[in-house]
Steps between C-alpha positions, in 0.01 A plus 500: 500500500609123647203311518441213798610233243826674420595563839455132606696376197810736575491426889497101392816638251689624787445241769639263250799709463588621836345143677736207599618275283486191760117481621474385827825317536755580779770730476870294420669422771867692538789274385667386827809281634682475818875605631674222729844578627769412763651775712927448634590674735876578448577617835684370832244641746151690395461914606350591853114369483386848593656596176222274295124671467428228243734334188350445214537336124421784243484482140377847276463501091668860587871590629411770799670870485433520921264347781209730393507348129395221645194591583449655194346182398438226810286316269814420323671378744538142591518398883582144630377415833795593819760352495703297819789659646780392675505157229821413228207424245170609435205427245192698347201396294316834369189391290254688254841664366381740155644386204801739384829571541672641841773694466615566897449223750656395814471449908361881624595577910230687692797710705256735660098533571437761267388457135785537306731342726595233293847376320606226271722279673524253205412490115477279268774475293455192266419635092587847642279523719177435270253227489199429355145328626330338220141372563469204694828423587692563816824710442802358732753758686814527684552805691852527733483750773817596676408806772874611503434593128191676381382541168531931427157658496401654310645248226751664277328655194 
């Protein structure tokens, strides 16, 4: 039978094992950058306004199979602020970026009010398509959107 002593000498044991290893100290901090780009427009006059529920910059570490993939994972995704219609050139600044590599970015058009009503209009094309955030840097983009000729979605496989 365990006596009192024993018992206190194996709890100690396993708080030592299973405890942390850090104390007191704060957890570390996520490795973070930032995503700047410029938007063209390669078009001679922009779709109907009514046609525009919101446009979007989009980058994902994951090449989507259809819309609903993409809410698979929304923590995923990155989202730059709206963009401006109706303009030749645009610009984006998307901040507190994860570190990694994005496989599938480019300008997303809200066509409709529902959820999944949304379409690449542009992608990035530049290292096929690929880029990577590395931790305190800002990543810089070109994307070219031309309305009369949409990216296929789903992507080819």
């Amino acid at each position: 039978m365990a006596t009192p002593f024993r018992c206190f000498i194996l709890c100690v044991v396993l708080f030592n094992i299973v405890g942390c290893d850090h104390g007191l100290a704060p957890p570390d901090e996520p490795a973070v950058g930032s995503i700047e780009g410029v938007i063209h427009y390669n078009i001679a006059s922009w779709p109907p306004a009514d046609t525009f529920f919101d446009l979007r910059f989009v980058a994902l570490p994951f090449v989507p199979r259809d819309s609903t993939d993409l809410l698979s994972d929304l923590n995923a995704l990155v989202i730059s602020p709206g963009l401006r219609l109706g303009v030749a050139t645009d610009t984006f600044q998307i901040a507190q970026v994860n570190v990694g590599t994005y496989v599938y970015n480019g300008v997303a058009q809200q066509f409709g009010p529902g959820l999944l009503d949304w379409r690449p209009v542009g992608l990035y094309e530049d290292n096929g398509g690929i880029f990577l955030v590395r931790p305190n840097e800002t990543t810089q983009i070109e994307v070219i959107v031309d309305f009369n000729v949409l990216p296929p979605f789903p992507p080819p496989p």
